[in-house]
C-alpha positions in Angstrom: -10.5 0.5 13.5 -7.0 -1.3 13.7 -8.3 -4.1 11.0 -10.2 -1.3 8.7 -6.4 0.3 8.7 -4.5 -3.0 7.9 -7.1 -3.5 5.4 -6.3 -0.2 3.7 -3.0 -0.3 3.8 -2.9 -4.2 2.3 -5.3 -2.6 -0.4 -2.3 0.0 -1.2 0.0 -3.0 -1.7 -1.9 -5.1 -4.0 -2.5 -4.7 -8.2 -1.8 -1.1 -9.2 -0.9 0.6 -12.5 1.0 3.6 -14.3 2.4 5.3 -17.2 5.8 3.6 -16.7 6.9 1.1 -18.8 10.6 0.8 -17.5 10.5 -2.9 -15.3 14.6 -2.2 -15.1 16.1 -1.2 -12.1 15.1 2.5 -12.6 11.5 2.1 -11.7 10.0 4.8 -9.9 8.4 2.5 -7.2 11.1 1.2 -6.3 12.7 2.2 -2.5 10.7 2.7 1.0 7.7 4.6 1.1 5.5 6.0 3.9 1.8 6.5 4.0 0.9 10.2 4.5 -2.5 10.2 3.8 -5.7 8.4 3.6 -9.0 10.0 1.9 -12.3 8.9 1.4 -13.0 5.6 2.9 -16.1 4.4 2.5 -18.3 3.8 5.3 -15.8 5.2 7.9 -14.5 8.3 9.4 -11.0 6.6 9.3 -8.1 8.9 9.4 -4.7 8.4 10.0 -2.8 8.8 13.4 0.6 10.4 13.7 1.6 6.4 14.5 -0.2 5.1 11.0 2.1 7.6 9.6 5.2 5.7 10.6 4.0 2.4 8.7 6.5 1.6 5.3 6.1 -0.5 2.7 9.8 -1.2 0.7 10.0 -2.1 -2.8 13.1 -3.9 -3.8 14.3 -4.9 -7.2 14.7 -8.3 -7.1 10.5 -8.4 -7.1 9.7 -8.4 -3.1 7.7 -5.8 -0.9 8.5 -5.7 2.9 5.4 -3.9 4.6 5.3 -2.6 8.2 2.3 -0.9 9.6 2.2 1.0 13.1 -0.8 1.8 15.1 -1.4 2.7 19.0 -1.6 -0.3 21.2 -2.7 0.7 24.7 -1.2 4.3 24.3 2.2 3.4 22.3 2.7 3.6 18.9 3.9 -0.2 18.0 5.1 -1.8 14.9 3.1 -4.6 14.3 5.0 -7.9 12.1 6.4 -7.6 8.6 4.8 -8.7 6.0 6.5 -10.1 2.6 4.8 -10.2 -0.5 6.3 -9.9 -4.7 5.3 -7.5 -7.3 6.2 -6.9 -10.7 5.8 -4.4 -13.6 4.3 -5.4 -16.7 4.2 -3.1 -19.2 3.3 -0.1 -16.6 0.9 -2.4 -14.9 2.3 -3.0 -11.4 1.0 -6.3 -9.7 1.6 -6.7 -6.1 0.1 -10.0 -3.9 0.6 -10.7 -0.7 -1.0 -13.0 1.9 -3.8 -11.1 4.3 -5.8 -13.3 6.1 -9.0 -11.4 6.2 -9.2 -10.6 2.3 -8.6 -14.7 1.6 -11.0 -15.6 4.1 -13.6 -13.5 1.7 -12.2 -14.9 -1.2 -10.0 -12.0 -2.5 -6.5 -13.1 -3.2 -6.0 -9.7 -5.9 -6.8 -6.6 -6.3 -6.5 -3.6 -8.7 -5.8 0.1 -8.8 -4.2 2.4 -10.1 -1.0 4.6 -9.1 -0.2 7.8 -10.1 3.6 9.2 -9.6 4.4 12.6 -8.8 7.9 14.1 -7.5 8.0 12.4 -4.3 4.7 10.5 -3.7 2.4 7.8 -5.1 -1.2 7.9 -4.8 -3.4 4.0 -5.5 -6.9 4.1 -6.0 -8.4 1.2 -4.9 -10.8 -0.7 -8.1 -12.8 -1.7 -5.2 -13.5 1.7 -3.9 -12.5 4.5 -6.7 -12.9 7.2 -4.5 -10.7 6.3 -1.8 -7.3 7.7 -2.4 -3.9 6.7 0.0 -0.8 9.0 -0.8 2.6 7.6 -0.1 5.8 9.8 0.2 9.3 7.9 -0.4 11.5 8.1 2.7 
């Protein structure tokens, strides 16, 4: 259950898209956001924990992500180690990589998605799994 969530919440941090074209400071992704929601996994009754809830991912305008996920080890809710990746914005398309062990070992280094803004949350939906929606709210 632990992996599936990592490998949701790496799937949030990877290629996404909007209707922004601004790659200036002023972009809306930029700051620290925390997931708030996860719908619609496929194959799994996965749902986040009042610890997954804690997990961040930062965006920072100089290109770089800083991502820490939570989840319950033996009864405590524990940050597990950061993890750096870079994004960009191209045009409105927002590509985000980062190193995750289990996607390279099955030969995925990128994926896509799409992100939709509203006042004070994002929501990506995964390419790989269209229904699946994860809502972040900026801290």
């Amino acid at each position: 259950m632990k992996k599936l969530f990592f490998l949701f919440m790496s799937l949030t941090v990877l290629t996404a898209c909007n209707n922004d074209d601004d790659t200036s400071e002023e972009d809306r992704i930029l700051g620290t956001w925390f997931i708030v929601e996860v719908n619609n996994v496929p194959n799994s009754d996965f749902s986040l924990s009042e610890c997954n809830k804690n997990s961040t991912m930062t965006f920072n305008g100089d290109g770089t992500t800083t991502s820490v996920f939570h989840a319950q080890v033996e009864g405590n809710c524990m940050a597990g180690p950061s993890t750096n990746s870079t994004w960009n914005n191209q045009s409105g398309i927002y590509t985000i990589t980062i190193p995750i062990p289990e996607l390279e070992e099955a030969g995925i280094d990128t994926l896509t998605g799409t992100i939709e803004f509203t006042s004070n949350t994002f929501i990506f939906t995964p390419a790989l799994s269209p229904t699946t929606k994860i809502v972040f709210e900026k801290g």
